[in-house]
C-alpha positions in Angstrom: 0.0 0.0 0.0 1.4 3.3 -0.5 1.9 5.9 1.8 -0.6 8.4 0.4 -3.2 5.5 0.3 -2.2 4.6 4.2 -2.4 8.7 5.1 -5.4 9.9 3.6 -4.8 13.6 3.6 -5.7 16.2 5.3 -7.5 19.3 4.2 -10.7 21.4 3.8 -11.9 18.5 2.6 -11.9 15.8 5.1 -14.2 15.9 7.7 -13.4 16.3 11.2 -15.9 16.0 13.4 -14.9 14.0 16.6 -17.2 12.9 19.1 -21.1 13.6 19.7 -22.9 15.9 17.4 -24.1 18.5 19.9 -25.8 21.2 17.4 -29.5 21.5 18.6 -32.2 24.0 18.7 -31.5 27.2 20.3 -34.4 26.4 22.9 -33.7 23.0 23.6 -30.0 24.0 24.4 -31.3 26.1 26.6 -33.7 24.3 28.0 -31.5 21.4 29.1 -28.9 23.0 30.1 -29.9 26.2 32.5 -31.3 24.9 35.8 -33.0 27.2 38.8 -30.6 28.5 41.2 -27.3 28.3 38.8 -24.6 30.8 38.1 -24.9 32.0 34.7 -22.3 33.5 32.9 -23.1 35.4 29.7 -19.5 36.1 28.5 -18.7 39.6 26.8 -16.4 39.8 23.9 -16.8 42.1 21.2 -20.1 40.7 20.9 -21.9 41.7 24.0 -24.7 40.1 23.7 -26.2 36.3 22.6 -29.3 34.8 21.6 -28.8 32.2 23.9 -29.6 35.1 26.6 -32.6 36.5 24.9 -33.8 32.8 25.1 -33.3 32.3 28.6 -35.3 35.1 29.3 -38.0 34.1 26.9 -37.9 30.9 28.6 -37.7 32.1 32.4 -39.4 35.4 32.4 -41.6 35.8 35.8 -40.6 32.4 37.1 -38.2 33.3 39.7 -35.6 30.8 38.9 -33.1 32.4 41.4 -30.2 33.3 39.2 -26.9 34.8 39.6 -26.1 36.7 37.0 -22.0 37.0 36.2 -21.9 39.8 33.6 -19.1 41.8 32.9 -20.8 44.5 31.8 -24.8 44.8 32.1 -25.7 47.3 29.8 -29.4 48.0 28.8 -30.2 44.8 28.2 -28.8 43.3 31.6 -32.5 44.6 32.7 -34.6 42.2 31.0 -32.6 40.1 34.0 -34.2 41.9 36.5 -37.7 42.9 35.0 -38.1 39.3 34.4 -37.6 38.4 38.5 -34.7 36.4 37.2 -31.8 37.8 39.2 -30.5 37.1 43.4 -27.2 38.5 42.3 -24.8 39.8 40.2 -21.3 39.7 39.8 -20.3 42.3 37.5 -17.9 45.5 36.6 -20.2 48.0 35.4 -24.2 48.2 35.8 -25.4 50.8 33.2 -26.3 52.0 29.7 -23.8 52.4 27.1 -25.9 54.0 24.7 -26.0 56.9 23.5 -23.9 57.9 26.2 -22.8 55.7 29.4 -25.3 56.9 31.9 -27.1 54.9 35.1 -30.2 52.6 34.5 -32.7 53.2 36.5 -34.0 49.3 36.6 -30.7 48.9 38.4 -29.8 51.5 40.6 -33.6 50.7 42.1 -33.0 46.7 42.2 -29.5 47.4 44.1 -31.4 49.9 46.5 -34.0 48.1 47.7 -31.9 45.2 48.1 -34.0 43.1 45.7 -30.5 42.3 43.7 -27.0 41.8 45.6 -24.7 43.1 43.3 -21.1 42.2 43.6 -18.8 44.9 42.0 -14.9 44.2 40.4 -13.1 46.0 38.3 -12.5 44.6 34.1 -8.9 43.3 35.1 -10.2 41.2 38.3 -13.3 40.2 36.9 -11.5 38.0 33.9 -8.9 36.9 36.7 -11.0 35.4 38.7 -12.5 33.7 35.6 -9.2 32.4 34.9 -8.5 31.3 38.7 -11.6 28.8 38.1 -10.3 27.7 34.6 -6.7 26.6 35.7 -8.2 25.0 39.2 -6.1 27.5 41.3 -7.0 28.4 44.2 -6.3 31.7 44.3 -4.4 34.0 41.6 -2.5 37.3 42.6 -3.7 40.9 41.2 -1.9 44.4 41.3 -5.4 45.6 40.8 -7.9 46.8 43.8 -5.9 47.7 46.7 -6.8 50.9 48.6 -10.3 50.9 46.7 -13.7 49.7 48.4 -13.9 46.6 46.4 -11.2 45.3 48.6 -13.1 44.8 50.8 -15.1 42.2 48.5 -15.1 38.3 50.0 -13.3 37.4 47.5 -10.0 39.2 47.5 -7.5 39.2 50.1 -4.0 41.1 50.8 -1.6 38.9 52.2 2.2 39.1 53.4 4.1 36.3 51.1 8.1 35.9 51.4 8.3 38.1 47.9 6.3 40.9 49.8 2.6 41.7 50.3 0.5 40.2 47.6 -3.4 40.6 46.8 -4.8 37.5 46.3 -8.4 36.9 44.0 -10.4 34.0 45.1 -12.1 31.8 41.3 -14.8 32.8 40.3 -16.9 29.4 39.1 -20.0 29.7 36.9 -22.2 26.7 36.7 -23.0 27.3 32.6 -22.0 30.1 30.0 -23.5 31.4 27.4 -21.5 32.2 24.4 -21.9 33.6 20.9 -19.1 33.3 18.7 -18.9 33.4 14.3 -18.6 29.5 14.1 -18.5 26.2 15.3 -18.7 22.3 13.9 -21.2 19.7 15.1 -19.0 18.3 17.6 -18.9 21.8 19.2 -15.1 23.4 18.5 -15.9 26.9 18.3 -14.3 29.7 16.4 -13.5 33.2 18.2 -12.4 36.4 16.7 -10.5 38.9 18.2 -11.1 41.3 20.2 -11.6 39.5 22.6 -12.7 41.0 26.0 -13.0 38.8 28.7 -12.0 36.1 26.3 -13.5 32.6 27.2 -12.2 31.9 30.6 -15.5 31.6 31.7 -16.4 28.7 29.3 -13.2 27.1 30.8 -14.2 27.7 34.5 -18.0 27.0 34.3 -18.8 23.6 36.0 -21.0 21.9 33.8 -20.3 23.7 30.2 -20.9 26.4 27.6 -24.3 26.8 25.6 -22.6 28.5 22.2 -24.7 30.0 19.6 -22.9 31.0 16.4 -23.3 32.5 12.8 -22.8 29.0 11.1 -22.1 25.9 12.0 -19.3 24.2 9.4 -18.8 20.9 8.4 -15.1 20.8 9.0 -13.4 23.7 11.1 -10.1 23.0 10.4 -9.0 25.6 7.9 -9.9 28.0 11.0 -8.4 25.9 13.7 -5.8 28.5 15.1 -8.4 30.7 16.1 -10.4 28.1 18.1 -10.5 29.1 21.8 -13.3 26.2 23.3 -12.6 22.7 22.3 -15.5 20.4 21.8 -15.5 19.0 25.4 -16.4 22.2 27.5 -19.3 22.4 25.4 -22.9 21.3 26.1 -24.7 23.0 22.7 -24.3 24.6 19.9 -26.9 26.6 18.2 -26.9 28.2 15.1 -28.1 31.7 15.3 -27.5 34.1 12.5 -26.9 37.5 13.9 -26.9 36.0 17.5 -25.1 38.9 18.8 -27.5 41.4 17.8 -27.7 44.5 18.8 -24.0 44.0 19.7 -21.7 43.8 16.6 -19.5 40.7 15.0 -16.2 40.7 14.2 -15.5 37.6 11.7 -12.3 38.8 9.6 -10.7 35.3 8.5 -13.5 33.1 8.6 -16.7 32.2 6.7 -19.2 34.2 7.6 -20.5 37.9 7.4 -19.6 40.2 10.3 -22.0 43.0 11.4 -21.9 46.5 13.2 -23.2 47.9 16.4 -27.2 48.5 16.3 -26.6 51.8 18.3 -30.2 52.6 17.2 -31.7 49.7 18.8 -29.3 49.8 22.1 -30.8 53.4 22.3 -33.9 52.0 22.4 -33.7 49.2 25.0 -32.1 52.5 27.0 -35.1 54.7 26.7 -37.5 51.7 27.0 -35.8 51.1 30.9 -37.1 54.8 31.6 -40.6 54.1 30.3 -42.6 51.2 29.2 -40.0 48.5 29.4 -42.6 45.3 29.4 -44.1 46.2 26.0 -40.7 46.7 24.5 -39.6 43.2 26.2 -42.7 41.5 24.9 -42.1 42.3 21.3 -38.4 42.2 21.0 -37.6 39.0 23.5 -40.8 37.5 24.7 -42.7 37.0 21.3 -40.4 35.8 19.2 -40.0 31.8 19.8 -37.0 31.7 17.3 -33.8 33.6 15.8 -35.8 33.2 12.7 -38.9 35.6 14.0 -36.9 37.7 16.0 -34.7 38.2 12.7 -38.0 39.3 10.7 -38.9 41.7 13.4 -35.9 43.4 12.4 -36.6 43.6 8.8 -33.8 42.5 6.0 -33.1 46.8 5.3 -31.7 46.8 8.7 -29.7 43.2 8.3 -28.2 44.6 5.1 -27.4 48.2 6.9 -25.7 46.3 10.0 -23.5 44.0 7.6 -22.5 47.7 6.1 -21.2 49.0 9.4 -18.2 46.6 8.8 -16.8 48.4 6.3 -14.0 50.5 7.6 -15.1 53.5 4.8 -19.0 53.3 6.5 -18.1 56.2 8.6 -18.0 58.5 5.6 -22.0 58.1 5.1 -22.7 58.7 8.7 -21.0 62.1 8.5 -22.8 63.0 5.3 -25.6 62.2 7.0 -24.8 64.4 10.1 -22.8 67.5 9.2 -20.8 69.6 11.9 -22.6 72.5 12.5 -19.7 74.7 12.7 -21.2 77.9 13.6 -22.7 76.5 17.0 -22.2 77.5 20.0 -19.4 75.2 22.2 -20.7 72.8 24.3 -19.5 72.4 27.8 -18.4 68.9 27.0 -16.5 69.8 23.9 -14.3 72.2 26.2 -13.8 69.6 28.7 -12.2 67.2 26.0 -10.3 70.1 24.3 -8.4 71.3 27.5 -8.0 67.4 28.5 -6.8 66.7 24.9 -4.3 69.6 25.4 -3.0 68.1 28.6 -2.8 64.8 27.7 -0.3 66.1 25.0 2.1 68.1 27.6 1.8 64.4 29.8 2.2 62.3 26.8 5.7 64.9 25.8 6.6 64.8 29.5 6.5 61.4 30.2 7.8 59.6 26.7 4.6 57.5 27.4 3.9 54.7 24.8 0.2 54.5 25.5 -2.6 56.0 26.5 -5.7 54.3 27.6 -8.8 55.6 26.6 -12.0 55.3 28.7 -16.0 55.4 28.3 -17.3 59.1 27.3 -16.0 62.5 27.2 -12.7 60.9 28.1 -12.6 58.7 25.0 -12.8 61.6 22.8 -10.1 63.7 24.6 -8.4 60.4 24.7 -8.2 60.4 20.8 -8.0 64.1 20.0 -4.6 64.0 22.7 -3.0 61.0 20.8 -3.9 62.5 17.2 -2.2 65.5 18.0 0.7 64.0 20.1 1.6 61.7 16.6 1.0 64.9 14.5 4.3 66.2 16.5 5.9 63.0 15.8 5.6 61.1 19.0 5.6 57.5 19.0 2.1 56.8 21.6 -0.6 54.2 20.8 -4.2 54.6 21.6 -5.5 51.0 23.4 -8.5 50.1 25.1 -9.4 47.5 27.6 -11.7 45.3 25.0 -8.6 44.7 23.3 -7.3 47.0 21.0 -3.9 48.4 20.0 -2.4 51.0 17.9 -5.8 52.1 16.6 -7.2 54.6 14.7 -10.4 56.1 15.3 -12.7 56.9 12.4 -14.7 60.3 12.4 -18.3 60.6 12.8 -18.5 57.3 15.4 -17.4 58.6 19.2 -18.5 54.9 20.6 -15.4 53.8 22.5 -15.2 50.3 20.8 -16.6 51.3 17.3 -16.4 48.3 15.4 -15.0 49.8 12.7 -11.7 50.7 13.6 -10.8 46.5 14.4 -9.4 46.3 11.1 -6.8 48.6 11.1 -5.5 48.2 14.7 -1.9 47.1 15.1 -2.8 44.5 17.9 -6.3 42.4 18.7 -6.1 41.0 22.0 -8.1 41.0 25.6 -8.3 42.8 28.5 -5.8 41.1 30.6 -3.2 42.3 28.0 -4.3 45.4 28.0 -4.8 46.4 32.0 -2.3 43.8 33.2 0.6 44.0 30.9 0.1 47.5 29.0 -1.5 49.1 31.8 -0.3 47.5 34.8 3.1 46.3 33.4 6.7 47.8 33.7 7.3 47.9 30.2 5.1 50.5 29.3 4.7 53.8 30.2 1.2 54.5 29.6 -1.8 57.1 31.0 -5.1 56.3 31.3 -7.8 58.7 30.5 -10.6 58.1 32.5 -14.0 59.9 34.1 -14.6 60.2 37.5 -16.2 62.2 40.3 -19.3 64.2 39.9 -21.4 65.6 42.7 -24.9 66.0 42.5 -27.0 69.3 43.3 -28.4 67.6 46.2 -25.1 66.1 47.7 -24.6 67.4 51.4 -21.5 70.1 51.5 -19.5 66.7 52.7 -20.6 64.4 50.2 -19.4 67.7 47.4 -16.1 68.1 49.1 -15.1 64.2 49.4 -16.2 64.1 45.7 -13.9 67.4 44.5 -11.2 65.3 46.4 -11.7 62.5 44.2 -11.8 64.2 41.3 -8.8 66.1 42.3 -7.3 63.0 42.6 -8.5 61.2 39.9 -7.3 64.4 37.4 -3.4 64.2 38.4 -3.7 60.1 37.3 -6.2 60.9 34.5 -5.5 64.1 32.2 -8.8 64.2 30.5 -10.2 66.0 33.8 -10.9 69.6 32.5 -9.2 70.9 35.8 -5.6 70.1 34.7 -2.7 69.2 36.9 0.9 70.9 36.3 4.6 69.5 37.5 5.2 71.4 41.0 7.7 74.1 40.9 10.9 72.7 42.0 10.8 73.1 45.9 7.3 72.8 46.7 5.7 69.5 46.9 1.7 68.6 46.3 1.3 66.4 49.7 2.9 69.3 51.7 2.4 73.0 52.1 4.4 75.3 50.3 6.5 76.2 53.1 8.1 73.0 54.2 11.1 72.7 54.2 12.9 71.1 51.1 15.0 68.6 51.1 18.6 69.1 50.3 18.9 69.8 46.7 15.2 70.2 46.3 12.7 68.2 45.4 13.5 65.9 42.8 11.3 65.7 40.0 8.5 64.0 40.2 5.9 61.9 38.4 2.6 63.9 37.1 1.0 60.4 37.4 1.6 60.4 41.1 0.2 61.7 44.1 3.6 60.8 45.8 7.2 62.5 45.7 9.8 60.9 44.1 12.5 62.4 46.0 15.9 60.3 46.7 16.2 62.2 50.1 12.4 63.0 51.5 9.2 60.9 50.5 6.0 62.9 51.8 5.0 59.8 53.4 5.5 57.1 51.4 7.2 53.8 52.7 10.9 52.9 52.0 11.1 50.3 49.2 11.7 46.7 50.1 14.3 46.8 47.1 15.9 49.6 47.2 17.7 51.7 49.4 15.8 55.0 49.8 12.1 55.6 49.3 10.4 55.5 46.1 6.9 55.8 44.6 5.1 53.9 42.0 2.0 55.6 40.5 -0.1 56.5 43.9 1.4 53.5 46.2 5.1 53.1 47.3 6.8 50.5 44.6 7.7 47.5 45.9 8.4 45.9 42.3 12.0 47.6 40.5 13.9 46.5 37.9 17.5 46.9 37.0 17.7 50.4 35.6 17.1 54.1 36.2 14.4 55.4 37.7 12.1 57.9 35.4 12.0 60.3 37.9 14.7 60.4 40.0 17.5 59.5 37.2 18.9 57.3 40.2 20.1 53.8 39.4 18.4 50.6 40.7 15.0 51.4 40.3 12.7 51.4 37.4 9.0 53.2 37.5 5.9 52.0 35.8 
């Protein structure tokens, strides 16, 4: 026999398919999977949202099944959760609308004050971690993130004194099932993912019994696509095939065979005024109606499946701003000021520090964040606009201001996840980054107390974030932001010191900060003594032995 009769080859052509065929209706994978009282995860990539969710509503709405609800981020449609009486708890980082701007939701902010909901708060970075504690089968996994903030104080995370130094330490997190919508799958239940990735699929790792997928097309034989499969067959419980299962959220599906689609801002706008009005008709007709993908697709209409499969194009943008001009000769908008002065600041950081990145956050802050790093480039300095969903080096696209407008994916230098992004870029020594981020508003019926804590935090918050629109300058040389004016100056000065900090960086004095366990003399690290230096020169002090993030 010869050898190419022995080894049949391999190829698009063969079929692979190992194991049980586990593609099945959308409500039968549902329905055999989900049981009362479990932790459901509904993971957030790029797509933020699944079929397999809107079914599990459809399927549990008003029938108290006792859920806990693991959601990185809620958004408008985390409410059909609660109006449904679905929820106990939820284990999330942000509870809110995203659309048209990021504002609270009222179903949750009165669920979490009455007490109806428990809500369990983390930030992006120790969300995912936790996810990935449960995955590998650690029992804990250690985090920079969270220390000094309130969700310290969360169960789950604990600071503790290790022989390398203190240490915070992040309990797993362990769904019981996921749900999951990714471009494509096979039979068996491999299944495809494109970058960006989020969260990525640790939770379809960690959950104990399984992951119900739903997907854009389920293929005969997935191996021409097998380097981007991130589940293997045997975590999964279902597959589904659901075209446009990630609707209103967007699909990103460069590389594989299947259609992508954009963002249905108009529809995510919708859900967002329908929380602050009649929110049971809109869930009637858009979740509780329609018994399949199929009728929930024809609700829709194919005009608006055609326009969403246009918002991939990259050049898409052009017809939105045709469509809504500048009006030049109006008046500036308090807003627009607040991201010009932060965009001017964020240049003078970006030139002061040599930063390489800059991450931009949610809102006005994404815009200043953009505006700063267009300008900084125009001057020629090397800096790279990333955000936390995953994305590197990209460009923004006019007449879109969402944060994670799909339309810039395909010319970003890097597609990755969150952990990358706020662990490594972010939290990591070998990048000098700024993040530019919101914070801090008082309300007009805050108590004087309650105004002055919150101009503290945003005092605070501007001197680590430079899209606050009250900007924070280097000190003059002998006067020092933790101390008055008149105290005395060390000798030689102050050294200079980090606009990122809150700390001195002085080589003789430290305003308080504790002496580094690796160094000789004190030294600060963003707004907490440093307890982590490389081989080097420090940034700030041009001292030797020490190396600042």
């Amino acid at each position: 026999m010869s050898a190419a009769a022995r080894w049949p080859r391999a190829g698009p052509s063969r079929k692979r398919i190992v194991g049980p065929v586990k593609q099945q209706s959308l409500a039968h994978a549902v329905e055999g999977n989900v049981r009362p009282g479990d932790v459901v995860h509904l993971v957030c990539g790029h797509s933020r949202w699944s079929a397999a969710a809107r079914e599990l509503v459809r399927q549990q709405w008003g029938a108290d099944p006792g859920y806990t609800l693991v959601m990185l981020s809620l958004s408008s449609l985390g409410a059909l959760f609660f109006r449904g009486g679905m929820v106990r708890k939820v284990v999330t980082a942000y509870s809110g609308d995203t659309f048209p701007t990021y504002t609270p939701n009222p179903i949750f902010r009165d669920a979490y004050k009455s007490g109806e909901v428990e809500v369990e708060h983390w930030s992006i970075l120790t969300f995912t971690q936790r996810l990935e504690a449960a995955a590998r089968g650690l029992p804990a996994v250690t985090t920079g993130s969270l220390a000094g903030s309130s969700m310290a104080a969360n169960d789950a995370y604990a600071e503790v004194d290790s022989p390398f130094g203190p240490v915070g330490l992040l309990a797993p997190l362990v769904p019981d099932v996921a749900l999951l919508h990714a471009p494509v799958a096979d039979a068996a239940g491999n299944v495809a993912v494109a970058a960006p990735f989020l969260e990525g699929v640790w939770g379809a790792w960690a959950a104990r019994r399984g992951a119900i997928v739903t997907v854009e097309k389920v293929v005969e034989d997935l191996g021409p696509w097998g380097h981007l499969v991130q589940l293997p067959a045997h975590r999964v419980l279902a597959v589904a095939e659901a075209p446009f299962g990630a609707h209103p959220g967007g699909l990103f599906a460069r590389g594989l065979p299947v259609e992508g689609y954009g963002e249905d801002i108009p529809f995510w706008t919708a859900a967002r005024d329908a929380t602050r009005g009649d929110f049971d008709t809109w869930a009637k007709h858009w979740c509780l109606e329609p018994a399949t993908q199929d009728e929930y697709l024809e609700r829709l209409g194919t005009d608006k499946l055609d326009w969403l499969r246009s918002r991939t194009d990259p050049e898409s943008w052009r017809a939105d701003a045709e469509a809504h001009p500048v009006d030049e000769a109006a008046p500036v908008t308090g807003w627009e000021t607040a991201a010009a002065v932060a965009a001017r600041e964020l240049v003078a950081r970006i030139d002061t520090l040599g930063a390489d990145a800059v991450l931009a956050g949610a809102g006005v802050a994404n815009l200043a964040a953009w505006v700063g790093v267009a300008r900084a480039r125009g001057e020629g300095r090397d800096v790279c606009l990333t955000a936390e969903l995953g994305l590197w080096g990209y460009t923004p696209t006019p007449a879109d201001p969402y944060i994670f407008n799909h339309r810039v994916f395909p010319g970003s230098s890097m597609l990755t996840d969150a952990t990358r992004v706020l662990g490594m870029v972010i939290g990591g020594p070998g990048t000098v980054s700024i993040g530019c981020l919101g914070a801090a508003q008082a309300t007009r019926r805050s108590s004087p107390a309650a105004r002055s804590s919150s101009a503290r935090a945003a005092e605070t918050m501007s001197r680590a974030a430079p899209t606050s629109a009250s900007s924070s300058r280097l000190p003059a040389p002998n006067v020092c932001p933790r101390r008055s004016a008149t105290s005395p100056a060390p000798a030689g000065g102050w050294r200079r010191w980090s606009p990122t900090s809150a700390s001195c960086a002085s080589a003789t004095a430290s305003c308080g900060s504790r002496r580094c366990r690796r160094a000789a003399t004190r030294w600060t690290n963003g707004c907490a003594p440093c307890a982590r230096h490389a081989a080097g020169t420090c940034r700030w002090t041009g001292r030797s032995r020490s190396s600042h993030r």
